[in-house]
N, C-alpha and C positions, 0 to 999 in steps of 0.2 A: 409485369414489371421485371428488370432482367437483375440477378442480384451483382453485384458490384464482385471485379473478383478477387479484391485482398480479403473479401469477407467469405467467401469460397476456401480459398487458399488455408484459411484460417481455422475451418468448420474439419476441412479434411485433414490437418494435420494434429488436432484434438482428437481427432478421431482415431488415430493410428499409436497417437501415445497412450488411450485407453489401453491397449494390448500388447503397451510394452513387456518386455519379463523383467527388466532388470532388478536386482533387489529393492530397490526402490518400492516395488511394488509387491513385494510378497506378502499378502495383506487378503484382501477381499474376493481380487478375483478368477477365483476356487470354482470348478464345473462341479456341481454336486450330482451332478447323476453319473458320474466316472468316480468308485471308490477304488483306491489304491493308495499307502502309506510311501513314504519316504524316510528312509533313517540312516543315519550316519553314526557309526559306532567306532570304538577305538580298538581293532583288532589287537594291535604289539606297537610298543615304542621302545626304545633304546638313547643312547645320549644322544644322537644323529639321524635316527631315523623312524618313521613312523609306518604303520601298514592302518589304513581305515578302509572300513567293511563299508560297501555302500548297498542298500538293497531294498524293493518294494515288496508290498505286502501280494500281491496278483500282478503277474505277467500284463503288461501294459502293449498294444501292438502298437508299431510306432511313435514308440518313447523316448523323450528326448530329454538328458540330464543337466543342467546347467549348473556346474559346480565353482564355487568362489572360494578363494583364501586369501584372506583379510579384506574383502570387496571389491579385491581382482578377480575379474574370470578367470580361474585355471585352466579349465579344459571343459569341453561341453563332449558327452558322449552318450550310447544307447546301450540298453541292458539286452543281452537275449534270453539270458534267465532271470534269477528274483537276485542276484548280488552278484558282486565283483568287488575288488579291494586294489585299493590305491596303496602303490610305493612311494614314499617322499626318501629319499637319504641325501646326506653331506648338509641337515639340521645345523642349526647352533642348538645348543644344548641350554636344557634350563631355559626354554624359551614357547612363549604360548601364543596360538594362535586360533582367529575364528572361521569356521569352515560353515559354507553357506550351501544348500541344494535345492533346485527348483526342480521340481518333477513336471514336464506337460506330455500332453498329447495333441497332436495337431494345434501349438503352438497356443494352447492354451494351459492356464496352470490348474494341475491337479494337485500339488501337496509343495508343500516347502519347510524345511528344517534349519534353525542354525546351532551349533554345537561347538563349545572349546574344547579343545584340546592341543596337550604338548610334548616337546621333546622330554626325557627322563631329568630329572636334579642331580647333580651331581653332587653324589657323596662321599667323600675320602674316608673310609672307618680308619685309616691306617696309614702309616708310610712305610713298608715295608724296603729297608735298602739293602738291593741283593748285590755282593760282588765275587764274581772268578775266583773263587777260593785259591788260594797256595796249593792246599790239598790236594786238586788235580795232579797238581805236578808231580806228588810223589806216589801217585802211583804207577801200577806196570802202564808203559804206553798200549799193546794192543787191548786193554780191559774194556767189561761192560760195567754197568751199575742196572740193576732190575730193580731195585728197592732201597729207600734209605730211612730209620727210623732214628727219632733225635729221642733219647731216654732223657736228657739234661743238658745241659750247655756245653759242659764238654765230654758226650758220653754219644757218638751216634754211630749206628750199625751201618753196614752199607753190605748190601746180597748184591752176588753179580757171578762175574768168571775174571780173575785175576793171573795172568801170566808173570810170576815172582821168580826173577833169576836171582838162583844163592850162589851163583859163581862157577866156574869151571865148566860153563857151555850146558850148563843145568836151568832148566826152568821146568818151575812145577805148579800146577793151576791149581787156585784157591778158590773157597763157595765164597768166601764172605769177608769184610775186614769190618776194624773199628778206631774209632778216632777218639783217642782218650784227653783229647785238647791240647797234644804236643805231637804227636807221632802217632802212625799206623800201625796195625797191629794185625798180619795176615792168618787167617786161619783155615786148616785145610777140612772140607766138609765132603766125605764119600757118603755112598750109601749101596746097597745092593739091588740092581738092576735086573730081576729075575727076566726082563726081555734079551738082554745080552749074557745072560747069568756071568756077569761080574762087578766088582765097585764100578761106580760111575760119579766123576763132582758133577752135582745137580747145582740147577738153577734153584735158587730159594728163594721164597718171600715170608718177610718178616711180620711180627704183630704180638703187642705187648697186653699185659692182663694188667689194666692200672689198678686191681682193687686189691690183686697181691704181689704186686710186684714183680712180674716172672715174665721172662720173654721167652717166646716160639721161633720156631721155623717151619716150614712147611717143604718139603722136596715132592718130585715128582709121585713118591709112592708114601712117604714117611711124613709122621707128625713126631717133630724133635723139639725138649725145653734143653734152657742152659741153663747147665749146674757146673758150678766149682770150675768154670772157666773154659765149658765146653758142652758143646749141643749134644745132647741124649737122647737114643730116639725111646720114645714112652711109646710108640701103637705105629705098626705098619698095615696097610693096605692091599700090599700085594697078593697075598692071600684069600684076602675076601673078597676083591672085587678085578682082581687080576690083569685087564686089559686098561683099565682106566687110568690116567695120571690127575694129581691134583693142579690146581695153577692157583686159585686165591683159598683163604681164610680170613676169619673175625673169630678171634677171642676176648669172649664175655669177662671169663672166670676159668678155673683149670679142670673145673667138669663141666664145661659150655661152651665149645669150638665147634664153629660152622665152616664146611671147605667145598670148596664147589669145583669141577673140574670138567675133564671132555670126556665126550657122550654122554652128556647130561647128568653126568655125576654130582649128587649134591647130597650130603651125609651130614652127621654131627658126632660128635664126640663126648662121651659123658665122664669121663675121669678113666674109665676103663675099658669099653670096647666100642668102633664105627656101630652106626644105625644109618643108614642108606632110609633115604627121602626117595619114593618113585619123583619121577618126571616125565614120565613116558616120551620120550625124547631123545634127541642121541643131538643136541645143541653143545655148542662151545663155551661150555660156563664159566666165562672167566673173570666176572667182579663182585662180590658179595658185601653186603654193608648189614650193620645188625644195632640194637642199640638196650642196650640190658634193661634202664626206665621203662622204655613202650614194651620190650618183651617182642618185639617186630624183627623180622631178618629178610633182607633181599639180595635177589640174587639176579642177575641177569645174560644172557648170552646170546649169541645170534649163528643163523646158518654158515655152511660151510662158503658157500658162493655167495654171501652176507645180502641176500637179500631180504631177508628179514629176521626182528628178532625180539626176543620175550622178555620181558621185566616179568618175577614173580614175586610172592609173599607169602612167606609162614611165620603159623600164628604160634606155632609149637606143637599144633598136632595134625593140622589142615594148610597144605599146600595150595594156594590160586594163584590164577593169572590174572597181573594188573595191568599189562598191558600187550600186547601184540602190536609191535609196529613194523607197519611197508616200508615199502620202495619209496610211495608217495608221500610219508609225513617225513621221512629221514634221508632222503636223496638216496644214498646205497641200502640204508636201512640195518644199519652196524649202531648198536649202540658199546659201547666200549668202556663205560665206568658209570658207576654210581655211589652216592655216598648218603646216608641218613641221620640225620641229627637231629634230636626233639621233633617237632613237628613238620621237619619238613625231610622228603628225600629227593635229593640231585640228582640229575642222570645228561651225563655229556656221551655225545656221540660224532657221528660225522656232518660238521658244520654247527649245527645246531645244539643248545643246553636248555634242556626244561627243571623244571622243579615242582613238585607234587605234594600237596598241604595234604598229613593225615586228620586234622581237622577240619578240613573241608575237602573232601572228597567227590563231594559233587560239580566240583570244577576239574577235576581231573587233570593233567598233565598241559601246564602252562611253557609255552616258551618264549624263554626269558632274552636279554642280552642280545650280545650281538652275532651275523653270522662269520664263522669259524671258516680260514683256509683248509683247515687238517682236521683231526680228532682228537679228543679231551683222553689221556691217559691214564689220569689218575683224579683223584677227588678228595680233599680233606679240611677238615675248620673243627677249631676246638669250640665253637659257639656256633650256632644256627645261622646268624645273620654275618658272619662274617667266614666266608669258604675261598680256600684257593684251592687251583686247576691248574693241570699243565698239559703241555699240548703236543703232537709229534713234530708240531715244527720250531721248537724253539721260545713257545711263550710260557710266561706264568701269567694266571689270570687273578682278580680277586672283587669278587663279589656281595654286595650288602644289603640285601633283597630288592633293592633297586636297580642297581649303577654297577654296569663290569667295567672294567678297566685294565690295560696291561702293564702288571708290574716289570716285566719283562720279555723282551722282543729281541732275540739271537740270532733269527733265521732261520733255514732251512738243513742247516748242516746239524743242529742238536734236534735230539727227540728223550724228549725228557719223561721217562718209565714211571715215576714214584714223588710224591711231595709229601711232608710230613712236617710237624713241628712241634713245640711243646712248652709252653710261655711266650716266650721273645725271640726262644730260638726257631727258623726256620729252615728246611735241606731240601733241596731236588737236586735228584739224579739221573742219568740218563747212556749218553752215549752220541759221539760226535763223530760226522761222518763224513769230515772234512777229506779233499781228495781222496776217500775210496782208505784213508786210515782210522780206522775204528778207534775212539781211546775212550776213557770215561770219562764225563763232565760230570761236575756237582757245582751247585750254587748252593750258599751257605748265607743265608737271609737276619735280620736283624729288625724285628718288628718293634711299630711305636706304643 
């Protein structure tokens, strides 16, 4: 008997939709003598963009991925090792989606996954509105700014190198000024250069003791307080460790100053004499962060041809390394600031910003946010979840454990050295380098 052939037509094409893959079917039929997992994990999100881990548990030979987002095929691909990770960017933000994976082999299914996940929520902690301060204006045109510290509203320092003409074809370069909320106030800050054996105005960086009220400076070889309306130096360096210059400090208290400097120079100060920290090292130490609650100080710096470079930590009597990063986790491998508050410590570098929980420690160094044209210069937040960053090209950042965002976007002509604030009031500083003439920029910020 010969069969009829719509009922042929009919048998073979049942047949064939048995072995569809579409989602539809990610269900039953599973080869169980082929073990291998399928997982889809959420490597990093941002407000825009996503990276997801994809990866099996055993190397599959001729493996074939069928991957969906929201029940469209995205993309169908093969693994030659156990993972690989998908870029999504230019997200809408605050927005969630389902990501589907069928694992087969020779077109059969071995495992299938589906999983939400989404872009970041966005969170405003703040409105911070920065504007062009006046200020600029009245300073010397060729000026730098290296640092700026706001003591009160109208009370902020500004380190740098200031060219002050008093007239008569005179101009005489200042360390440091201050803005007493009407008018500048230049000050001249030498120090003795036993490398040139004469004064020299140093570049200084500032840093205030909130528990008694006293402000520092740090020069190339000297640790100076101000008294009665001018910097003092209390303890020079030159002496004991000779070759070395400082570049940061953290002060705790005025017998608890940590200062870090080149060739691995990292020391403390106890009210009366340097005590030098080994490091076995000769790295460019130039960001330290410390926090008097945890009793924790870090310190970081990187090689000369910046391919790589070290986050450390002391405990107060034991020096470790917490991190060592390449070429490969940090593109040039410069990490360039760091800052630690409560539980957590910041570290921005080139491109990239992580954040590292000393309560959880076992996740080790997360990166957060978004990628970076340039590098993070500076690092500071009077609260944990609320931190701003500035950048060498013109940005300020501000972050809430979730959600970065840019307070401000100037371009490529400012490179902003220092941010700081202290309530409501906020300052960065820097240096603009508009046609090839250097002047100082400051923004002068007004938090909600």
């Amino acid at each position: 008997m010969k069969m009829p052939i719509v009922l042929l037509l009919i048998m073979v094409v049942a047949h064939i939709s048995c072995h569809s893959v579409e989602p539809a079917d990610i269900v039953d039929d599973v080869e169980p003598e082929i073990e291998a997992n399928l997982k889809i994990e959420l490597d990093e999100h941002t407000l825009n963009e996503m990276w997801l881990k994809i990866s099996i548990s055993d190397t599959l030979t001729d493996n074939r991925i069928k991957f969906y987002r929201d029940d469209s095929l995205d993309k169908e691909m093969r693994l030659s090792g156990l993972d690989t990770i998908l870029h999504y960017e230019g997200l809408p933000q605050s927005t969630m989606y389902s990501w589907k994976g069928i694992l087969l082999k020779e077109d059969k299914i071995v495992d299938s996954t589906i999983v939400n996940f989404g872009t970041r929520v966005f969170e405003l902690v703040e409105n911070i509105n920065f504007r062009d301060t006046l200020l600029t204006g009245d300073l010397p045109y060729d000026s730098k700014i290296t640092d700026v510290f706001v003591e009160n509203y109208n009370s902020i320092w500004v380190a740098g190198s200031f060219e002050v003409d008093e007239g008569a074809n005179k101009r005489v370069t200042r360390g440091y000024a201050h803005w007493n909320g009407a008018d500048w106030e230049f000050r001249e800050f030498r120090y003795y250069n036993p490398e040139f054996g004469q004064d020299t105005v140093s570049t200084i960086i500032l840093d205030f003791d909130g528990y008694k009220d006293k402000l520092y400076a740090l020069s190339a070889f000297n640790l100076l307080e101000y008294r009665n309306g001018e910097f003092v130096e209390i303890a020079s360096q030159a002496v004991a460790f000779r070759k070395f210059s400082f570049i940061h400090m953290e002060v705790l208290s005025p017998n608890d100053i940590y200062m870090c400097g080149s060739q691995g120079l990292f020391c403390h100060f106890d009210g009366i004499d340097f005590k030098l920290i080994e490091t076995n090292n000769e790295l460019y130490l130039h960001s330290i962060s410390a926090n008097k609650e945890t009793g924790r100080v870090f310190v970081c710096g990187y090689t000369g041809n910046f391919e790589s470079s070290t986050i450390y930590e002391y405990d107060g009597s034991t020096l470790s390394t917490l991190w060592d990063v390449s070429t490969d986790e940090w593109g040039m491998g410069k990490v360039t600031a760091l800052f630690h508050k409560g539980r957590f410590l910041y570290v921005g570098g080139d491109e990239y910003f992580y954040e590292y929980r000393l309560d959880k420690r076992e996740e080790g160094f997360r990166r957060v946010g978004l990628k970076f044209s340039g590098h993070i210069m500076d690092i500071y937040g009077e609260d944990e979840g609320n931190i701003l960053a500035v950048s060498n090209n013109g940005r300020v950042y501000n972050y809430n454990y979730a959600s970065w965002w840019y307070t401000v976007q100037n371009g490529y002509y400012e490179v902003y050295y220092s941010v700081h604030r202290k309530g409501k009031r906020v300052c960065v500083g820097g240096i603009n380098h508009y046609y090839f003439n250097p002047r100082a920029t400051m923004l002068l910020g007004e938090g909600s």
